[in-house]
C-alpha positions as CSV (number, residue, x, y, z in Angstrom):
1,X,131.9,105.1,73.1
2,X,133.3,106.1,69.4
3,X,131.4,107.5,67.3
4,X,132.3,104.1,64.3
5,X,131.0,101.7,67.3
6,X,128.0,103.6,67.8
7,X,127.7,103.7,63.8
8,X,128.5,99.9,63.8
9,X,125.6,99.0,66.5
10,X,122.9,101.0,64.6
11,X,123.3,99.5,61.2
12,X,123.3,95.8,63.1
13,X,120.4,96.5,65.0
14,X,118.5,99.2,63.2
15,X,117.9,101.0,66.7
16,X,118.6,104.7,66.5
17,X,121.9,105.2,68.9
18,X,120.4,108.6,69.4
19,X,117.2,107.9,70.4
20,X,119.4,105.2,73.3
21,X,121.3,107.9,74.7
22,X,118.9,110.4,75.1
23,X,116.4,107.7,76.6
24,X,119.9,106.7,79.0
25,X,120.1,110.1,79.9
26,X,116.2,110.6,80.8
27,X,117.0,107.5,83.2
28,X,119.2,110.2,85.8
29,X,117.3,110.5,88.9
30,X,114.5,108.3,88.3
31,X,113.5,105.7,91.1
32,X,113.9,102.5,88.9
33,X,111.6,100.9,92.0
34,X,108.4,102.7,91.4
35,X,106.2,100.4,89.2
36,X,104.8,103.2,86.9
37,X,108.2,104.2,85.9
38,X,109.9,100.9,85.5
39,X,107.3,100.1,83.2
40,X,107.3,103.3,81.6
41,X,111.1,102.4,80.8
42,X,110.7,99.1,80.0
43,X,107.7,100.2,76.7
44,X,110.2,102.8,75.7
45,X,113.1,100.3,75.4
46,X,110.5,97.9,73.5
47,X,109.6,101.1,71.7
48,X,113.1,101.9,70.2
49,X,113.8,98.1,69.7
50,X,110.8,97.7,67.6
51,X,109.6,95.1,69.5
52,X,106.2,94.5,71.5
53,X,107.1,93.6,75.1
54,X,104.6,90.8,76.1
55,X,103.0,91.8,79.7
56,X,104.5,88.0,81.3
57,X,108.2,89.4,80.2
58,X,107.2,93.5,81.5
59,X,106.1,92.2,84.5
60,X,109.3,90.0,84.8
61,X,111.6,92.8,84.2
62,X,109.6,95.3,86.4
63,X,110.2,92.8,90.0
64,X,113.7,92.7,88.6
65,X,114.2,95.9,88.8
66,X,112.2,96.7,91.8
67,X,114.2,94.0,93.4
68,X,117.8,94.6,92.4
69,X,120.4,97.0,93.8
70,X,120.9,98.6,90.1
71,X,121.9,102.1,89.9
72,X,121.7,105.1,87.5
73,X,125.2,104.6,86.4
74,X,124.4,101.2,85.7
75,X,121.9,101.6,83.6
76,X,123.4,104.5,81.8
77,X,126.4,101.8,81.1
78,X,123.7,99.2,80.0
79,X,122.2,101.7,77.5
80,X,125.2,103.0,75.9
Protein backbone atom coordinates (compact mmCIF):
# COMPACT_ATOMS: atom_id res chain seq x y z
CA UNK A 1 0.00 0.00 0.00
CA UNK A 2 1.52 3.69 -0.70
CA UNK A 3 2.84 5.39 1.67
CA UNK A 4 -0.20 8.79 0.88
CA UNK A 5 -2.90 5.94 1.45
CA UNK A 6 -1.53 4.78 4.48
CA UNK A 7 -1.07 8.68 5.42
CA UNK A 8 -4.69 9.22 4.26
CA UNK A 9 -6.22 6.23 6.51
CA UNK A 10 -4.35 7.49 9.71
CA UNK A 11 -5.49 11.00 9.63
CA UNK A 12 -9.39 9.52 8.96
CA UNK A 13 -9.20 7.20 11.64
CA UNK A 14 -6.64 8.39 14.02
CA UNK A 15 -5.20 4.69 14.29
CA UNK A 16 -1.46 4.59 14.00
CA UNK A 17 -0.73 2.67 10.42
CA UNK A 18 2.33 1.53 12.20
CA UNK A 19 1.22 0.25 15.12
CA UNK A 20 -1.40 -2.09 12.22
CA UNK A 21 1.29 -3.40 10.42
CA UNK A 22 3.47 -4.40 12.99
CA UNK A 23 0.41 -5.99 14.91
CA UNK A 24 -0.37 -7.78 10.97
CA UNK A 25 2.91 -8.97 10.98
CA UNK A 26 2.81 -10.44 14.73
CA UNK A 27 -0.34 -12.39 13.25
CA UNK A 28 2.35 -14.91 10.97
CA UNK A 29 2.20 -18.22 12.38
CA UNK A 30 -0.26 -17.88 15.00
CA UNK A 31 -3.20 -20.46 15.23
CA UNK A 32 -6.16 -17.92 14.86
CA UNK A 33 -8.25 -21.14 16.49
CA UNK A 34 -6.82 -21.24 19.87
CA UNK A 35 -9.23 -19.07 22.12
CA UNK A 36 -6.43 -17.34 24.12
CA UNK A 37 -4.95 -16.02 21.13
CA UNK A 38 -7.92 -14.98 19.14
CA UNK A 39 -8.86 -13.00 21.98
CA UNK A 40 -5.50 -11.75 22.53
CA UNK A 41 -5.90 -10.38 18.91
CA UNK A 42 -9.16 -9.26 19.00
CA UNK A 43 -8.15 -6.59 22.59
CA UNK A 44 -5.14 -5.53 20.65
CA UNK A 45 -7.26 -4.55 17.56
CA UNK A 46 -9.81 -2.77 20.12
CA UNK A 47 -6.56 -1.51 21.67
CA UNK A 48 -5.17 0.40 18.52
CA UNK A 49 -8.87 1.46 17.55
CA UNK A 50 -9.38 3.07 20.78
CA UNK A 51 -12.28 1.31 21.30
CA UNK A 52 -13.48 -1.08 24.33
CA UNK A 53 -14.59 -4.44 22.69
CA UNK A 54 -17.71 -5.49 24.73
CA UNK A 55 -17.31 -9.38 25.79
CA UNK A 56 -20.99 -10.26 23.76
CA UNK A 57 -19.00 -8.86 20.38
CA UNK A 58 -15.21 -10.63 21.62
CA UNK A 59 -16.87 -13.67 22.05
CA UNK A 60 -18.73 -13.24 18.64
CA UNK A 61 -15.58 -12.63 16.82
CA UNK A 62 -13.59 -15.36 18.73
CA UNK A 63 -16.28 -18.54 17.23
CA UNK A 64 -15.87 -16.57 14.07
CA UNK A 65 -12.67 -17.06 13.83
CA UNK A 66 -12.39 -20.41 15.41
CA UNK A 67 -14.95 -21.45 12.93
CA UNK A 68 -13.80 -19.92 9.61
CA UNK A 69 -11.20 -21.21 7.12
CA UNK A 70 -9.30 -17.66 7.36
CA UNK A 71 -5.64 -17.67 6.83
CA UNK A 72 -2.50 -15.65 7.74
CA UNK A 73 -2.43 -14.01 4.44
CA UNK A 74 -5.82 -13.12 4.88
CA UNK A 75 -5.59 -11.46 7.75
CA UNK A 76 -2.44 -9.77 6.90
CA UNK A 77 -4.60 -8.29 3.70
CA UNK A 78 -7.44 -7.34 6.28
CA UNK A 79 -4.91 -5.40 8.46
CA UNK A 80 -3.16 -3.51 5.87
Amino acid sequence: MDQEMLKRIEKQTGVDMRAVTKLANAVGGKDLKDERTARQLVRQVGKLAGKRVPKQTEDMIVKMLQNSNISESTIKKMMK
